[in-house]
N, C-alpha and C positions, 0 to 999 in steps of 0.2 A: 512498324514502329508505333505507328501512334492506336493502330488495336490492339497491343498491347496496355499502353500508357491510360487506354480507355479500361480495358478490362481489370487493370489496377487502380484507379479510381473506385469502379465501381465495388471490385472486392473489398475496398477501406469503407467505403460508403454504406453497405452492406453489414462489414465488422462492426462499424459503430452503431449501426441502426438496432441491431442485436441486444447492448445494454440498455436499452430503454425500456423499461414496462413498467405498466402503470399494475398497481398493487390492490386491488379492490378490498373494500374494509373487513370481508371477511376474509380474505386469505392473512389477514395482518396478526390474529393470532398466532398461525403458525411460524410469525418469523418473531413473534414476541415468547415465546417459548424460551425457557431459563436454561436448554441447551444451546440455544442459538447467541447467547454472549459470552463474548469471547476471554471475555475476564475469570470467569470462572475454569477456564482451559488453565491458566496460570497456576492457581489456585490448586488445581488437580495436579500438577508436573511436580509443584511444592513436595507434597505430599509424596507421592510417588517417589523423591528422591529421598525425605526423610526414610519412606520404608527402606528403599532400596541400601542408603548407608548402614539403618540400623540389622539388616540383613547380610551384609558383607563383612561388617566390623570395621570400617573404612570408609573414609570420604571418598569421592571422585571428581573432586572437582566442582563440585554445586555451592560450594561454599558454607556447608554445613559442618556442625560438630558430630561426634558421640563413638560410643563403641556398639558392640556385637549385644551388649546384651539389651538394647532399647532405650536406656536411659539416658536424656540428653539435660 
C-alpha cells in the first residue's frame, strides 16, 4: 500500500515538474510569432462561417445573416 501511495506521489511530482521551463530569449521569438495568438484563431472561424453561410445560402447557427449570392 504505501509503494504504491509512494509511486503516486512521485508520478504527480514528476507531472508537475514537466510544466516548468524556463524559455530562453531567443526561443521567445518563436512563441511571439502572430500564429501563436490565439485571438486571431477567432477571427479566422468569423470568417470561415461568413464563407461558409454565404456558400450554403443559409445560416447555421453562427449568428450571421445573408443569402447564397454573398451579399450580406
Amino acid at each position: 500500500m504505501v509503494g504504491g501511495l509512494m509511486r503516486g506521489v512521485l508520478f504527480t511530482l514528476a507531472l508537475g515538474l514537466t510544466g516548468c521551463v524556463h524559455v530562453a530569449p531567443y526561443e521567445r521569438e518563436d512563441l511571439a510569432r502572430p500564429g501563436m495568438d490565439t485571438e486571431r484563431e477567432a477571427a479566422e472561424m468569423g470568417f470561415q462561417a461568413h464563407v461558409q453561410d454565404s456558400r450554403e445560402g443559409a445560416t447555421g447557427g453562427a449568428g450571421s445573416t445573408g443569402g447564397g449570392c454573398g451579399c450580406n
